[in-house]
Each structure stands twice: as C-alpha cells, then as structure tokens.
N, CA, C and O atoms as CSV, one atom per row, in Angstrom:
chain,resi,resn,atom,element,x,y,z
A,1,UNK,N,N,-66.355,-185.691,7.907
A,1,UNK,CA,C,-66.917,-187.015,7.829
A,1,UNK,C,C,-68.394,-186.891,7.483
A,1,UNK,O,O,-69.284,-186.340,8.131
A,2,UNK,N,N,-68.452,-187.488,6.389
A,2,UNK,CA,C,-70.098,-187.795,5.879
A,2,UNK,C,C,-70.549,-188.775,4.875
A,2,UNK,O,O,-69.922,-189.182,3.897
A,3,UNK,N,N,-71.797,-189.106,5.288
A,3,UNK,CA,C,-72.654,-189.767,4.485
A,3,UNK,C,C,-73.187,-188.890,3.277
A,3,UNK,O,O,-73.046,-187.677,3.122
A,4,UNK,N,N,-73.778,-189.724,2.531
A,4,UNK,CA,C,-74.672,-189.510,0.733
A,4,UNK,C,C,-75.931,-190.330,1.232
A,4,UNK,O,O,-75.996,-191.554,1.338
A,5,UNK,N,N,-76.839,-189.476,1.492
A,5,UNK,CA,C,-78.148,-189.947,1.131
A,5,UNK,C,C,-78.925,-189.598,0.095
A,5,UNK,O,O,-79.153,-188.474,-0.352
A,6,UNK,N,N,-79.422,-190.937,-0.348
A,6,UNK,CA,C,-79.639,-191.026,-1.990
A,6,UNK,C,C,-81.707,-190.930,-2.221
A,6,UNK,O,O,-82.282,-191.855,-1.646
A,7,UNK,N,N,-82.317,-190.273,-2.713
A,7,UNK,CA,C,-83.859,-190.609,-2.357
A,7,UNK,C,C,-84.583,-190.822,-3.812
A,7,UNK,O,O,-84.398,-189.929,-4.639
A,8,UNK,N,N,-85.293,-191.802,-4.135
A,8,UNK,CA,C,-85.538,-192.299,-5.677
A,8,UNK,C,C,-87.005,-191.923,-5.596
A,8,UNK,O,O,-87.630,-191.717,-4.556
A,9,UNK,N,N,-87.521,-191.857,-6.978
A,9,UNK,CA,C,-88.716,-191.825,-7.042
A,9,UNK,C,C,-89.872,-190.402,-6.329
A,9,UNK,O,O,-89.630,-189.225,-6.599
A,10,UNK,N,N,-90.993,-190.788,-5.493
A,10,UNK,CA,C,-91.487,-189.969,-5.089
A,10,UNK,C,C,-90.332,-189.476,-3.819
A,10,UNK,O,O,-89.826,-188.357,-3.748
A,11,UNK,N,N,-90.160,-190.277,-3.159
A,11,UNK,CA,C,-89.027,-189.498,-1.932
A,11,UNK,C,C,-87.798,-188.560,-2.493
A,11,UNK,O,O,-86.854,-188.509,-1.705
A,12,UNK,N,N,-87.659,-187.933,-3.504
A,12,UNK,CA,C,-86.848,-187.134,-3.696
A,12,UNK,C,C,-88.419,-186.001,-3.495
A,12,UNK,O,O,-88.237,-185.228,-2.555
A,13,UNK,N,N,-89.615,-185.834,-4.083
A,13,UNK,CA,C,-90.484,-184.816,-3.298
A,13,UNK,C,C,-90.558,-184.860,-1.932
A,13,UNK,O,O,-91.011,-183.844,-1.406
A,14,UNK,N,N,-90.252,-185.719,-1.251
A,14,UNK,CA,C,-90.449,-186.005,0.277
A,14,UNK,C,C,-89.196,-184.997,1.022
A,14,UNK,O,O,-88.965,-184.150,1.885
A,15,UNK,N,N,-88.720,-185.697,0.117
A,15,UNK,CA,C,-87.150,-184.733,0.580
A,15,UNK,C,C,-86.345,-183.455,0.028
A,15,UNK,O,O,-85.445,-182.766,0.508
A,16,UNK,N,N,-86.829,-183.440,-0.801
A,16,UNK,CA,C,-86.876,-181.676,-1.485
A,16,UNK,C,C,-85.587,-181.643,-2.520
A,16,UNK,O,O,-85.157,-180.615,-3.044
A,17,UNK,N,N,-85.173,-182.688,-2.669
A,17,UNK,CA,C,-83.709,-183.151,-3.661
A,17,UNK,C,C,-83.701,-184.619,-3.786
A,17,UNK,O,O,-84.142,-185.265,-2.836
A,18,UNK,N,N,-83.295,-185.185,-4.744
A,18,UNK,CA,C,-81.956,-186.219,-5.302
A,18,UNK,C,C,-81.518,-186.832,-3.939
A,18,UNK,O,O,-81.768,-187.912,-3.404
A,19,UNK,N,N,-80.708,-185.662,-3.539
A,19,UNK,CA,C,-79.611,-186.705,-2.435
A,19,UNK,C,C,-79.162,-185.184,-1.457
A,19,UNK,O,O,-79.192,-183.965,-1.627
A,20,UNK,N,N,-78.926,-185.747,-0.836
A,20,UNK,CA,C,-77.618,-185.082,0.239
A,20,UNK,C,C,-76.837,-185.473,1.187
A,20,UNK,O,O,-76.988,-186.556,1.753
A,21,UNK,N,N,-75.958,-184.676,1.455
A,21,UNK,CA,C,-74.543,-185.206,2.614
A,21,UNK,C,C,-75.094,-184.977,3.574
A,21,UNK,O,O,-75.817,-183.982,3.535
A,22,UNK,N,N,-75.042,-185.608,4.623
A,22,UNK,CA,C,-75.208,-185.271,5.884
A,22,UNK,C,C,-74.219,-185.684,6.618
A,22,UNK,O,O,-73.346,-186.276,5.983
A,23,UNK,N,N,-73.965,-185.522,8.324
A,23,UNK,CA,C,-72.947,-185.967,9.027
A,23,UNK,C,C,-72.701,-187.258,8.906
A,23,UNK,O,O,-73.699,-187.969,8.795
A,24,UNK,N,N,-71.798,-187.706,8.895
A,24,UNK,CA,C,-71.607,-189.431,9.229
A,24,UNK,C,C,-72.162,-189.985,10.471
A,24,UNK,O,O,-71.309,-189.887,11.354
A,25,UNK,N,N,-73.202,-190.506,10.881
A,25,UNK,CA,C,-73.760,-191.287,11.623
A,25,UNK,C,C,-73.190,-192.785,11.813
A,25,UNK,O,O,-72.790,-193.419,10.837
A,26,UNK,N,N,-73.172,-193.381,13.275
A,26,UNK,CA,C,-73.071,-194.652,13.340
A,26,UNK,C,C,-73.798,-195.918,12.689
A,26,UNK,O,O,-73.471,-197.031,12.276
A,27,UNK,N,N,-75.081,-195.070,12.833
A,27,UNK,CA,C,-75.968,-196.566,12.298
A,27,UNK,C,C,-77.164,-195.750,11.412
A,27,UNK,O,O,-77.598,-194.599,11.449
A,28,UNK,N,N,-77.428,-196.799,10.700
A,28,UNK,CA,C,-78.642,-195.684,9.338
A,28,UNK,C,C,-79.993,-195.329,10.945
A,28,UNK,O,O,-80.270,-194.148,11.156
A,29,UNK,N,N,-80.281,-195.812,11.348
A,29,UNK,CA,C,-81.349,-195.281,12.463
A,29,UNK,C,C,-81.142,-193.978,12.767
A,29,UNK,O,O,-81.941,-193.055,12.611
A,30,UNK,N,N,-79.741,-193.920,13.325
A,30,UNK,CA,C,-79.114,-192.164,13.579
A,30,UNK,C,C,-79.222,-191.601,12.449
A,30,UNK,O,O,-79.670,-190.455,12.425
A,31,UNK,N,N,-78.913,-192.134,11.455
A,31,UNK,CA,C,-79.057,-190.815,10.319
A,31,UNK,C,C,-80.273,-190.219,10.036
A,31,UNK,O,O,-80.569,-189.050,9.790
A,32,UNK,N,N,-81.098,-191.506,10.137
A,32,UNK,CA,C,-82.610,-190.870,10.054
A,32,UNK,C,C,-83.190,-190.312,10.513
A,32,UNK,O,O,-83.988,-189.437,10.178
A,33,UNK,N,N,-82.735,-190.940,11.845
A,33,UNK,CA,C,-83.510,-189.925,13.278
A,33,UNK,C,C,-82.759,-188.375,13.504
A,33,UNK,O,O,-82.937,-187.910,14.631
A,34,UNK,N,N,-81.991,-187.580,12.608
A,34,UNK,CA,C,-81.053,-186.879,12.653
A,34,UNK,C,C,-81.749,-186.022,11.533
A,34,UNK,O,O,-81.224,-184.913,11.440
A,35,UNK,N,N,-83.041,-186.283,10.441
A,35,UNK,CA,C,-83.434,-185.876,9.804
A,35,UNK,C,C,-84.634,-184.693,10.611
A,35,UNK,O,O,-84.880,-184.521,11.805
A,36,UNK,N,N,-85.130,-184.108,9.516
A,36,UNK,CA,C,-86.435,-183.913,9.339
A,36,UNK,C,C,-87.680,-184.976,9.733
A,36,UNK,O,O,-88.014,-185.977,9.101
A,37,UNK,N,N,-88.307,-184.403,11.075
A,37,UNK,CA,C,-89.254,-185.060,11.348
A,37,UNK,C,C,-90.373,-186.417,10.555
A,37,UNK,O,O,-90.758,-187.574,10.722
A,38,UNK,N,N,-90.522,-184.884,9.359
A,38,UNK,CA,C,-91.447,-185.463,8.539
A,38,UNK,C,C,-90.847,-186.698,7.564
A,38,UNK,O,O,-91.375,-187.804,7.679
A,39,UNK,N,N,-89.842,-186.530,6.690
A,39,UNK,CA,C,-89.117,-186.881,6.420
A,39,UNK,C,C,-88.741,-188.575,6.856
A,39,UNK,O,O,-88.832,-189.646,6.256
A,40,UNK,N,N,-88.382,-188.252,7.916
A,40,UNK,CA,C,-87.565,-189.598,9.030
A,40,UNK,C,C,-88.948,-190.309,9.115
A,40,UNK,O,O,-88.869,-191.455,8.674
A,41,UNK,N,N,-90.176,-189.973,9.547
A,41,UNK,CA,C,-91.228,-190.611,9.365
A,41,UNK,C,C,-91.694,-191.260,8.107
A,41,UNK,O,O,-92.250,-192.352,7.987
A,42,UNK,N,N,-91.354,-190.356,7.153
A,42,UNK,CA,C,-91.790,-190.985,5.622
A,42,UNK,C,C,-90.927,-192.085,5.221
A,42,UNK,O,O,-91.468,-193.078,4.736
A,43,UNK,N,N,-89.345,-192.046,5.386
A,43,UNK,CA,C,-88.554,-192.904,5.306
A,43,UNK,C,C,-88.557,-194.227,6.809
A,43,UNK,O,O,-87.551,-194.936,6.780
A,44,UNK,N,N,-89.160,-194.419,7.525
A,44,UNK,CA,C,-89.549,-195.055,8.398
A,44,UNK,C,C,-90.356,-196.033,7.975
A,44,UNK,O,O,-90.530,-197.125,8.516
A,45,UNK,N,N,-91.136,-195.374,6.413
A,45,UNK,CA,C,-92.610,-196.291,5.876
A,45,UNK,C,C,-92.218,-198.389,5.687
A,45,UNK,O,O,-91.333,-198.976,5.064
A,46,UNK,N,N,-93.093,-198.786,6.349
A,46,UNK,CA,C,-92.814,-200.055,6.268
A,46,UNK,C,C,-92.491,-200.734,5.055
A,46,UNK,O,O,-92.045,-201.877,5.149
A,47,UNK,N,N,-92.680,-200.100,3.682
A,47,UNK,CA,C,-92.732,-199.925,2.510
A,47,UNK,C,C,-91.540,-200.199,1.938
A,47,UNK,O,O,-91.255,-201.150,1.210
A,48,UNK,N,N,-90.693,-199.084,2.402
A,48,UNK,CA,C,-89.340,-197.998,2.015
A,48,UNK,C,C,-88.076,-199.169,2.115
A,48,UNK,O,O,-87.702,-199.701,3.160
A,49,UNK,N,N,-87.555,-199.404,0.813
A,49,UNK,CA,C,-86.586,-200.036,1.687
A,49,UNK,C,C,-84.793,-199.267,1.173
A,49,UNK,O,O,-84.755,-198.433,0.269
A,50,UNK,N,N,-83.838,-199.597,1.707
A,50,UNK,CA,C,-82.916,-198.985,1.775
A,50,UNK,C,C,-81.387,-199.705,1.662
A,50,UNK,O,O,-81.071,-200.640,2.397
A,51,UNK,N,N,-80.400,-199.085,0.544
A,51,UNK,CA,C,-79.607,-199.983,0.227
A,51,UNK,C,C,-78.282,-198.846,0.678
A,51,UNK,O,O,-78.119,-197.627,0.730
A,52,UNK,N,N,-77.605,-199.925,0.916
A,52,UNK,CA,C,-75.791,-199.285,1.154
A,52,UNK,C,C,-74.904,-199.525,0.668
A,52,UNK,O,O,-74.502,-200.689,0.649
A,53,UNK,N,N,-74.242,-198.527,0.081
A,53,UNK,CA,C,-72.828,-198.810,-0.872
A,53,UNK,C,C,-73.936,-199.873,-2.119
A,53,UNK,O,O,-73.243,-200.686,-2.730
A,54,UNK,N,N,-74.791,-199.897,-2.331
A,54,UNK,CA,C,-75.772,-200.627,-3.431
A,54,UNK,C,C,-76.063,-201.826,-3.125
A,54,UNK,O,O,-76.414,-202.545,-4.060
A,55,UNK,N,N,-76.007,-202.472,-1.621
A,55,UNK,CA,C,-76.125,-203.765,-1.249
A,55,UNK,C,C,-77.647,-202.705,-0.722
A,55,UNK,O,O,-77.619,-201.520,-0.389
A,56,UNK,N,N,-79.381,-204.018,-0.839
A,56,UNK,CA,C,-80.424,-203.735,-0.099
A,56,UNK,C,C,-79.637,-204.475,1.499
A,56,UNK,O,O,-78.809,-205.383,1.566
A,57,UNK,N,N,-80.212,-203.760,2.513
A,57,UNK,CA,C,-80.153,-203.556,3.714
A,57,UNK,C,C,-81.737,-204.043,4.277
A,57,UNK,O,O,-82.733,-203.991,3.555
A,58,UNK,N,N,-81.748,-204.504,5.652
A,58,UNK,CA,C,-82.916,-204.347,6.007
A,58,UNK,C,C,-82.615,-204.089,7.929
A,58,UNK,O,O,-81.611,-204.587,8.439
A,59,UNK,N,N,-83.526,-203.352,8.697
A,59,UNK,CA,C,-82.847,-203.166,10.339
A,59,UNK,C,C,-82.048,-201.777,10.505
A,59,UNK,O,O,-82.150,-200.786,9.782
A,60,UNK,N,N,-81.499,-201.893,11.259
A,60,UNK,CA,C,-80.557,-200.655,11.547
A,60,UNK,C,C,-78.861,-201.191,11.647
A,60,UNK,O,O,-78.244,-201.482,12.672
A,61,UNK,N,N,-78.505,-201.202,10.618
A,61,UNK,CA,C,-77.220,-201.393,9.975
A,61,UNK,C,C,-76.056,-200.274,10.618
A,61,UNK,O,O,-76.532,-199.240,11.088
A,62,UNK,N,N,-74.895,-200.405,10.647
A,62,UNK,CA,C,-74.079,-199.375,10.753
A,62,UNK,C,C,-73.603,-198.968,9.909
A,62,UNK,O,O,-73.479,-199.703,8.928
A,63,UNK,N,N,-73.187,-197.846,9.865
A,63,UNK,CA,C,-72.386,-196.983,8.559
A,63,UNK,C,C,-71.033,-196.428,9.032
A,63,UNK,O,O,-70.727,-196.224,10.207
A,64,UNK,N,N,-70.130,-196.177,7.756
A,64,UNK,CA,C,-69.298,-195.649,8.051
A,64,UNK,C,C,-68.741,-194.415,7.158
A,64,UNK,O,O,-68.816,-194.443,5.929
A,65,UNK,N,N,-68.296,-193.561,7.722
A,65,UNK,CA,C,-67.928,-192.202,6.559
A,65,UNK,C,C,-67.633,-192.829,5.387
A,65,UNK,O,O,-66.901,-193.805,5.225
A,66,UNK,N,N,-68.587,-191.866,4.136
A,66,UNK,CA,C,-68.416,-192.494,2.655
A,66,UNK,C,C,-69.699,-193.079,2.241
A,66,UNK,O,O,-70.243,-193.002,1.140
A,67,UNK,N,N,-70.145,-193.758,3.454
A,67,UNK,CA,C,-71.392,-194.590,3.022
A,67,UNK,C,C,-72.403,-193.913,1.916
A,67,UNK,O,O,-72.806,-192.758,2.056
A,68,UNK,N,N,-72.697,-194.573,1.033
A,68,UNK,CA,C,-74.455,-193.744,-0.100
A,68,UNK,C,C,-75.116,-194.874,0.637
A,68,UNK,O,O,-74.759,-196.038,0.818
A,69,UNK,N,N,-76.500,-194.002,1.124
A,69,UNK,CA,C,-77.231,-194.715,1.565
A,69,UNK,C,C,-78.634,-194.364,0.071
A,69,UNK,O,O,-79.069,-193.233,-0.149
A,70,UNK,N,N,-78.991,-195.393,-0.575
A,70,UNK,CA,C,-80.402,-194.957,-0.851
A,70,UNK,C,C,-81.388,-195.165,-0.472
A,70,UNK,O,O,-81.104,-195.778,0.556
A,71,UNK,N,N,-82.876,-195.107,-0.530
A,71,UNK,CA,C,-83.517,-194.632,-0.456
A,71,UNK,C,C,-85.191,-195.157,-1.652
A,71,UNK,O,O,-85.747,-194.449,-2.492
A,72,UNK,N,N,-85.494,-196.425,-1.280
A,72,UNK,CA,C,-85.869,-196.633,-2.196
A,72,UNK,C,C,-87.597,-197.157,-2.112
A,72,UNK,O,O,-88.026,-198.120,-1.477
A,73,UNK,N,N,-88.674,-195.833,-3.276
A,73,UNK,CA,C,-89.870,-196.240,-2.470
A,73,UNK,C,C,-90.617,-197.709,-3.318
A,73,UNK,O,O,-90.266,-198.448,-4.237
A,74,UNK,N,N,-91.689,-197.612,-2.502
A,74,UNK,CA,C,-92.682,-199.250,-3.555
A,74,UNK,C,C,-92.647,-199.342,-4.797
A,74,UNK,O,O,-93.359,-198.475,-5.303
A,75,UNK,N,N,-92.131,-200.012,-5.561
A,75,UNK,CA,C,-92.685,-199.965,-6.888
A,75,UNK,C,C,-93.408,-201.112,-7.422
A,75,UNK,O,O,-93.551,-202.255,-6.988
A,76,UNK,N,N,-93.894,-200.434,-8.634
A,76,UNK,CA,C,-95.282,-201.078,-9.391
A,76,UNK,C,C,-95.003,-201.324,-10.897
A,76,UNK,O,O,-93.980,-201.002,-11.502
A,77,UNK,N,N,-95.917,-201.849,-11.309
A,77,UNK,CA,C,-95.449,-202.142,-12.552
A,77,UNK,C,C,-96.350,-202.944,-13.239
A,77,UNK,O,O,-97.300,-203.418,-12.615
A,78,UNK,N,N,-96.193,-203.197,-14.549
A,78,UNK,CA,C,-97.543,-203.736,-15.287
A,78,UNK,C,C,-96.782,-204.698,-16.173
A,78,UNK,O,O,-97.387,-205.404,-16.981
C-alpha cells in the first residue's frame, strides 16, 4: 500500500526528485509528517499548495492507497 508524491517546480530541489512512493498514510498531514524534517517543513510553507488525484486540496484531507498527491510551489508570471 502506497501513495505518489508528486513535487513541481523548485520543490522537486527541495526534495531531491520528481516524485516518490511512500507508505500509504491516512491523512496528507501523516504523510508529511512521515517525511524529511526539512522537507515536511518546506512543504508546510503557507505558500505550497497541494492537489489529490488532481483535485487542489486545502487542510489535512485523507488519503487512500493509490492516492498522487502533488505538490505545488507559488507561481509568478508576467
């Protein structure tokens, strides 16, 4: 049982890849808090926001095995 975490932009440097599987967690909070310190803090950024199965999310949502969570930082634009 696992999740797809998905990281766009600068958070794929944050996170050292694209994406990865991790265990299936109950709720995206556990998954995060299940991370890398640094990481779980960077994705914590009030900024950051985060979509499931490609619906945006906002809170601590639950998940279920299968879930892609992404991962998505500020963007800008002209």
């Amino acid at each position: 049982m696992a999740i797809t975490l998905v990281f766009l932009g600068r958070l794929e440097d944050a996170a050292g890849s694209g994406s990865r599987e991790v265990p299936a967690a109950a709720s995206l909070g556990q998954a995060i808090a299940a991370l890398d310190p640094h990481l779980a803090d960077v994705l914590r950024g009030p900024r950051i926001r985060c979509a499931v199965n490609g619906t945006l999310v906002q809170g601590d949502v639950p998940l279920r095995d299968g879930d892609e969570v992404a991962f998505l930082p500020p963007v800008s634009g002209g």
